[in-house]
C-alpha positions in Angstrom: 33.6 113.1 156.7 32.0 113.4 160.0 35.6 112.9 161.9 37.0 115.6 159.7 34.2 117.7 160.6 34.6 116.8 164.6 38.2 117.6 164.2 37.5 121.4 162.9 34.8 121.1 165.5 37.5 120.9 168.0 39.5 123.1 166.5 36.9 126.3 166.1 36.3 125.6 169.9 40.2 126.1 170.8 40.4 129.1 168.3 37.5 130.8 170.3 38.4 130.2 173.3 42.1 131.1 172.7 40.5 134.6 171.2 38.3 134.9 174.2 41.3 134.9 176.4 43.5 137.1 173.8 40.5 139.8 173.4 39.9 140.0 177.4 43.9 140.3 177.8 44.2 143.0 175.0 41.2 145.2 176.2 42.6 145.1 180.1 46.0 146.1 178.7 44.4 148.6 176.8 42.5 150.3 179.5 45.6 149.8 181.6 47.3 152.1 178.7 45.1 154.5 179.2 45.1 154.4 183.0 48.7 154.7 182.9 49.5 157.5 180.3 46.1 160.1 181.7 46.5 159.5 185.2 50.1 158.5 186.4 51.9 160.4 182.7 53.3 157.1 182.0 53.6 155.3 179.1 53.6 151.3 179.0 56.3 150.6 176.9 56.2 147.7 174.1 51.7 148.1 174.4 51.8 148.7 170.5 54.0 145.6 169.9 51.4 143.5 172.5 48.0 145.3 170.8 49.6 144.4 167.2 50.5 140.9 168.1 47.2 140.0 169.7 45.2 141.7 166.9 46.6 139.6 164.6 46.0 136.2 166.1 42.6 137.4 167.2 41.7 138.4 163.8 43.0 135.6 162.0 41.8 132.7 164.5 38.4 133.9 164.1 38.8 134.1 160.7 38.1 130.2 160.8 35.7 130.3 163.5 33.5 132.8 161.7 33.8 131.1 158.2 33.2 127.6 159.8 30.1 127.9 161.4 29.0 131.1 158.4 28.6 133.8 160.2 31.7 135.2 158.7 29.8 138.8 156.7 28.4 138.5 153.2 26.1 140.4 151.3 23.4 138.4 150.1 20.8 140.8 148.0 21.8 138.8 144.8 21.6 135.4 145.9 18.8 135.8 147.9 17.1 136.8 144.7 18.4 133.7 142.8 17.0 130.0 143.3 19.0 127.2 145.3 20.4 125.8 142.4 22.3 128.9 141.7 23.2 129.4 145.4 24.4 125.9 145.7 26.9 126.9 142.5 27.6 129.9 144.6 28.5 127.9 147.7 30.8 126.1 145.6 32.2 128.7 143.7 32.8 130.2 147.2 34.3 127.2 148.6 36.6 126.3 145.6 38.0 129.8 145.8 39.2 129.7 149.6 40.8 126.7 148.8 42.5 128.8 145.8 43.0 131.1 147.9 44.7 129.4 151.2 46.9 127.8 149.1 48.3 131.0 147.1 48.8 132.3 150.9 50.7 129.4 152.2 52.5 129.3 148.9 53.5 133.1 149.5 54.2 133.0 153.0 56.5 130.1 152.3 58.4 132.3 149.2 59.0 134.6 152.0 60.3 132.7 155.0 63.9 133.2 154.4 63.1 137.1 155.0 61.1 137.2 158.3 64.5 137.1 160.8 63.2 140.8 162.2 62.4 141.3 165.7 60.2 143.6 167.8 62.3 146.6 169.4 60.9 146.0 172.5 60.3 142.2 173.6 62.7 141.2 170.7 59.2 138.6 169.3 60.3 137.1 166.1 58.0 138.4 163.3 57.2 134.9 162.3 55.1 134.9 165.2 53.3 137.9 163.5 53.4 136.3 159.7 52.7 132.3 160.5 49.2 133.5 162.2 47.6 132.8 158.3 48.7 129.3 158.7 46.2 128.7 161.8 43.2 130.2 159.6 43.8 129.0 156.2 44.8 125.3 156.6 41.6 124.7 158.8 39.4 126.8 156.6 40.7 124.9 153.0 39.8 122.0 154.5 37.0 123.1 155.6 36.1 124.2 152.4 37.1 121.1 150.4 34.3 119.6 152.9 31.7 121.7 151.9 32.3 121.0 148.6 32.8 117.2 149.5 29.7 117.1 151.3 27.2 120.2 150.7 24.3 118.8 152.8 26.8 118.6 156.0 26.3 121.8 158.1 28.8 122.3 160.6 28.6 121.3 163.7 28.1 124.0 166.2 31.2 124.6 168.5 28.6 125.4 171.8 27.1 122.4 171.2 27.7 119.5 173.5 28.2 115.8 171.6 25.4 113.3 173.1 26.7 110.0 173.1 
């Protein structure tokens, strides 16, 4: 259990700091839109196939880094009225239904493979590397799902943290 959970450890980290990089890149290329089409009347051409792209893989890495360490949003005025019995059914509940869910994704995306041969107009990037972006979250997040349901009393290991040895 605990090398699974140092494996998604290492993971979450990469997925931050891949998102760190993505987020800086996509706000400098958006203000250098701006720049561009207010003060010189020119246009950056291919910016919405960029934004798009790194939205995606932004989003969805986070998606796992969020969930991981829950601080992913939820809406807790019922639970927090119920006891911890019903919240650890909750929790599990919660957890078998990602793992239901991941899998009907992957299960999907896979139906539809054969079909994503499109390209951007611009930069001619393969729409797979749009559509295979659910692959990074879900795979990490069902299994770490099927952890939290394997071992409840485990919280995640914080990805700032350093490892003492």
């Amino acid at each position: 259990m605990k090398s699974i959970d140092n494996l998604l450890r290492t993971i979450s980290t990469v997925y931050l700091r891949i998102s760190q990089v993505v987020l800086l890149a996509l706000v400098l290329g958006i203000l250098l839109e701006v720049f561009m089409r207010y003060f010189l009347g020119r246009a950056f051409v291919g910016s919405a196939e960029l934004t798009q792209l790194a939205i995606t893989w932004v989003v969805f890495l986070m998606a796992f880094v969020l969930f991981r360490t829950r601080r992913h949003i939820v809406v807790t005025a019922l639970v927090d009225m119920l006891g911890p019995r019903v919240n650890r059914l909750f929790d599990a509940i919660i957890n078998l239904a990602t793992i239901v869910l991941s899998i009907y994704v992957l299960v999907q995306l896979g139906n539809v493979w054969e079909f994503l041969g499109l390209k951007t107009p611009v930069f001619g990037i393969p729409d797979t590397v749009f559509k295979i972006s659910p692959v990074f979250c879900f795979v990490p997040m069902a299994l770490q799902a099927a952890l939290n349901l394997a071992a409840p009393w485990l919280e995640p290991s914080d990805p700032h943290e350093t490892e003492h040895v």
